[in-house]
N, C-alpha and C positions, 0 to 999 in steps of 0.2 A: 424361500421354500425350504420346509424340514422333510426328513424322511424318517421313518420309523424301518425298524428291522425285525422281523421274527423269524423262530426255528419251531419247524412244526416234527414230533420226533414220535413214534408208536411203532410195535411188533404186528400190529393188526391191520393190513390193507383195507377193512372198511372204516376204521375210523381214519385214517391215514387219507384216502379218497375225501370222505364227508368232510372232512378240517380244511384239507385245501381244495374242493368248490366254494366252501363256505367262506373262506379269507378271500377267493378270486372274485366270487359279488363282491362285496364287500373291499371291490377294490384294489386289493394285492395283484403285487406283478409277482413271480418267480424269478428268483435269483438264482442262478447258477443250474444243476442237473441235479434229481432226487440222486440218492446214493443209501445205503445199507452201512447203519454203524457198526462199531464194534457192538455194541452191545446184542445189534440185530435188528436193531429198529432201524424201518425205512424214513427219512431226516429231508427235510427241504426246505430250504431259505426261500424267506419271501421281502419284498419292502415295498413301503407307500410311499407315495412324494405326497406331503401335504401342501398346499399352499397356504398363504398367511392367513385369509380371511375363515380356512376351516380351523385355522389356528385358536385365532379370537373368539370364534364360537364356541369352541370345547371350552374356553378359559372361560367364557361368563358361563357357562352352564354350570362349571365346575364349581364356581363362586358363588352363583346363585345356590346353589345347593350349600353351601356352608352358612348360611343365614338363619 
């Protein structure tokens, strides 16, 4: 099993909101608590457990596509 990691980062609560429903279909768990950066944007880790056979699917699709 792999995991993937993403930072979802924006000053704007509804894009901020719409990013992460949209990673939570799509699967994503939430890592840790959102938090307000320095910058000001509201910030939240997310990550995937893939298992191996969603693995091998991306890998032919992604090859199939180089052909």
């Amino acid at each position: 099993m792999t995991m993937e990691f993403k930072v979802i980062n924006t000053p704007r609560p509804d894009r901020f909101e719409e990013g992460i429903t949209k990673l939570l279909n799509e699967g994503w768990e939430l890592h840790g608590s959102p938090f307000v950066s320095q910058t000001g944007g509201m910030t939240q880790a997310l990550i995937k457990k893939n298992n191996s056979e969603s693995i091998k699917k991306y890998k032919r699709t992604i090859n199939s596509e180089d052909e």
